[in-house]
N, C-alpha and C positions, 0 to 999 in steps of 0.2 A: 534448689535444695540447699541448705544449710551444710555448712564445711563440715565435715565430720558426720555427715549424718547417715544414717543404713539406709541405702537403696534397695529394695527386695526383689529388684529386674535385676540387677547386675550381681549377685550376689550366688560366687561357687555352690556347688551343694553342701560340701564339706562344712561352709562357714555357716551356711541358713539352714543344718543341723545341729552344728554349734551353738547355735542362738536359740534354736527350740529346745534343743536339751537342757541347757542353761536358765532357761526360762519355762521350761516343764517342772524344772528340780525348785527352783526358787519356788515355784507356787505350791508344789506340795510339800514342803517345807513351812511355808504358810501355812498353809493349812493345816498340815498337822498338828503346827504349834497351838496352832487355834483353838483345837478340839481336843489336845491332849495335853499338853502345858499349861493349866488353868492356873496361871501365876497370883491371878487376884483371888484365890481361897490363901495361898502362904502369904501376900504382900497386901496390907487395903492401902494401894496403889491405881487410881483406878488407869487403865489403858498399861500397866507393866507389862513388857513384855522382852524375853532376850531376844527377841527379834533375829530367829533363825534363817528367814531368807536373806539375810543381809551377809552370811556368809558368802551363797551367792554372788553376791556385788562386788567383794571384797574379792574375790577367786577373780572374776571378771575385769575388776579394775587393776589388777597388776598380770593380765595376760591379754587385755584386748583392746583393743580403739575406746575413744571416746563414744563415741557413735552407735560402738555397739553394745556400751554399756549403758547407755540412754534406752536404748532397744529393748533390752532386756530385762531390767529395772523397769520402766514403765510399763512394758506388757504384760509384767509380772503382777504390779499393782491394779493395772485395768481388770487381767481374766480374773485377782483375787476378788475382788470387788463384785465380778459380773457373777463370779461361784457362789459368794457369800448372801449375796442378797443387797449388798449395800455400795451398789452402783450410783454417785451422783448423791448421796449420802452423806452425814457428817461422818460416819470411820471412812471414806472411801477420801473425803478433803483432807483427812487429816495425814491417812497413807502415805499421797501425792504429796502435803506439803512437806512431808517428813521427809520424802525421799528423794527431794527436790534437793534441801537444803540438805543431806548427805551428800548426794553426789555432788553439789555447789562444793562446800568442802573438800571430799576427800580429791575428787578432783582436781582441784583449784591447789590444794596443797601439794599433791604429785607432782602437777605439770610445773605449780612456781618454785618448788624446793623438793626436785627428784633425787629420791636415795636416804631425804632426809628422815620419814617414818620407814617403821616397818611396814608391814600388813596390820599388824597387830597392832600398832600404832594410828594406822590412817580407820581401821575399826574402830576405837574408844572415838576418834572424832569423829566418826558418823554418825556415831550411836549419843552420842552429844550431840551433834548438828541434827539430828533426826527427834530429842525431845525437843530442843530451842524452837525447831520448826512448826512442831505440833502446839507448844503451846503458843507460840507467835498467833499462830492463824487463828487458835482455838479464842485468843486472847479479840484478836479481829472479828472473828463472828459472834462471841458471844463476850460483850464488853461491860467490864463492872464484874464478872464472877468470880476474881481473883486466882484463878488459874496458874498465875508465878508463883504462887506458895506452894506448887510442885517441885517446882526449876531444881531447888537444893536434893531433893530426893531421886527425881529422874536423874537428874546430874552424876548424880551420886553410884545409880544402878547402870547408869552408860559403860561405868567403869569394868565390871566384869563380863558383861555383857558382852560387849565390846571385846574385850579382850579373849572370852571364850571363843565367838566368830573371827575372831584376826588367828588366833589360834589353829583354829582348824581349817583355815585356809592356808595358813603355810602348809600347814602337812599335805591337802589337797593340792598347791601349786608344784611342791617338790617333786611330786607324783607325773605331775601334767610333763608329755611329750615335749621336746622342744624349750621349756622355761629352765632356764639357768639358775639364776640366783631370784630368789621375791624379794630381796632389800634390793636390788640393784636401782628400780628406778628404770627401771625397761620397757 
């Protein structure tokens, strides 16, 4: 098993409630966005979205392991997919690559320069790291369609986006048992 990674044999009940709850709420978050956030009637954007389970991620990634935010984020992508109909799918590649190359970032920026974003901060780059990734791949599967002539726009909606979910995860972390500071880099 890979360093960091969730074991589901060794794992308290406390924590492997944690991680369902956390990944209960992420998916109906999805989903609700899904059905009820119809961003592409206000924006012809196609694929916009504030991407409300990523608050979620954000909540997780400044209060838990690595490991278990792999957990969480991925199962949340897999059961969205499996609910939606579009398992194995191109929204379901695109999810995955999107939420690969967030956690790659917000990750990678925590662990190499801890303290140095907020929540709110490691939010807008996810939310950036989550278009780059979607059009990356989308760019890889369907080649020639020009698809970067998004990049400036998605780019662009990362930003409140992003900063809406970093948002409401401070207020969510401050709330959390046990979590001190969400700048701290803990």
């Amino acid at each position: 098993m890979c360093k960091g990674a969730v074991d589901l044999r060794n794992l308290e009940t406390g924590t492997l409630i944690r991680l369902a709850l956390y990944m209960a709420l992420g998916l109906t978050l999805n989903i609700l966005e899904t059905h009820l956030i119809p961003l592409g009637l206000v924006l012809p954007l196609p694929g916009a979205r504030i991407g409300l389970a990523n608050l979620v991620t954000v909540v997780v990634l400044c209060t838990e392991s690595p490991g278990f935010l792999w957990a969480v984020t991925l199962g949340r992508i897999f059961l969205a997919s499996l609910l939606t109909g579009t398992f194995l799918a191109l929204p379901f590649a695109l999810s995955l690559g999107g939420g690969v190359a967030a956690l790659l970032v917000m990750g990678g920026v925590r662990r190499l320069a801890p303290g140095l974003f907020s929540p709110v901060g490691l939010s807008i780059l996810g939310a950036a790291a989550h278009n780059c990734g979607q059009l990356l791949l989308l760019h890889l599967l369907l080649p020639g369609t020009g698809v970067f002539a998004f990049l400036p726009w998605l780019l662009l909606l990362a930003i409140p986006a992003g900063w809406l979910n970093g948002f409401l995860a401070v207020k969510i972390i401050k709330r959390l048992p046990g979590v001190y500071d969400p700048y701290a880099g803990t």
